[in-house]
C-alpha positions in Angstrom: -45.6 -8.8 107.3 -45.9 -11.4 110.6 -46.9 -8.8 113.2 -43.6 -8.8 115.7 -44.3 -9.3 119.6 -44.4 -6.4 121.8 -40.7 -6.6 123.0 -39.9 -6.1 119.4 -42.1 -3.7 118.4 -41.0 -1.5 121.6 -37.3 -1.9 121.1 -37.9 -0.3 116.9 -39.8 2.2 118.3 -39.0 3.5 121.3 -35.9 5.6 120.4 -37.9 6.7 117.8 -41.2 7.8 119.4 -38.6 9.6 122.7 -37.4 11.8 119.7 -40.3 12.7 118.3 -42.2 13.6 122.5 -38.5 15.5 122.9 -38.8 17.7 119.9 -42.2 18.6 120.9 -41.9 19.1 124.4 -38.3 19.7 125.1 -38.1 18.6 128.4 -36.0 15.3 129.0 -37.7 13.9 131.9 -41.3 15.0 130.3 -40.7 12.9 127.2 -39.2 9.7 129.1 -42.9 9.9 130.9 -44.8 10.4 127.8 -42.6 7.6 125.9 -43.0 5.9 129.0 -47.5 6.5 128.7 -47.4 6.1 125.1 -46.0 3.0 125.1 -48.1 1.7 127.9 -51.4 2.5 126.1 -50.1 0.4 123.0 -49.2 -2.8 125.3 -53.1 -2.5 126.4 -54.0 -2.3 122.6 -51.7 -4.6 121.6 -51.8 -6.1 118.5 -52.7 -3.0 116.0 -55.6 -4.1 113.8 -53.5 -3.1 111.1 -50.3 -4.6 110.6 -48.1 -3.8 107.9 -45.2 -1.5 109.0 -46.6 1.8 107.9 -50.0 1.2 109.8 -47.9 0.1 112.8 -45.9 2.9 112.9 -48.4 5.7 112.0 -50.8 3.5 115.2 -47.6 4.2 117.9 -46.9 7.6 116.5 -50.7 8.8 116.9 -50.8 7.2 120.4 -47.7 9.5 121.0 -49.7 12.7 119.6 -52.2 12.1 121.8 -50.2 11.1 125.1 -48.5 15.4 124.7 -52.2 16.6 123.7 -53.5 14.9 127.1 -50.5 16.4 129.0 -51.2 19.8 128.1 -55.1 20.2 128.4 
C-alpha cells in the first residue's frame, strides 16, 4: 500500500474516529475536541512507521484512546 497524504488519511478517518470519541464520551462538543486533539497529534507523527491499512488504522485509533484517557485523568 502507497501511504496516502495526510488530507487523505484525515478525510477516511475522521468520521470514523468522531464515532468512536462519541460512543465513549457522549458529549458532542467533547468528541469534536478530542477528534479535533487526536487528529492533531497524528499530523505531528505523521507518516505511521507502519503502513499498511490495518497498522494505519489501529496507529489513529490508539491515538484516539489515548486523547479520552488524557481528558479524564
Amino acid at each position: 500500500m502507497s501511504l496516502p497524504s495526510f488530507e487523505g488519511f484525515f478525510k477516511e478517518y475522521v468520521q470514523e474516529i468522531h464515532y468512536f470519541i462519541f460512543a465513549h464520551v457522549q458529549d458532542k462538543e467533547t468528541a469534536e475536541d478530542l477528534t479535533s486533539s487526536t487528529f492533531e497529534k497524528a499530523l505531528r507523527k505523521w507518516p505511521p512507521r507502519e503502513t499498511s491499512d490495518h497498522a494505519t488504522k489501529a496507529w489513529v485509533f490508539q491515538i484516539a484512546k489515548n486523547a479520552m484517557v488524557d481528558r479524564y485523568r
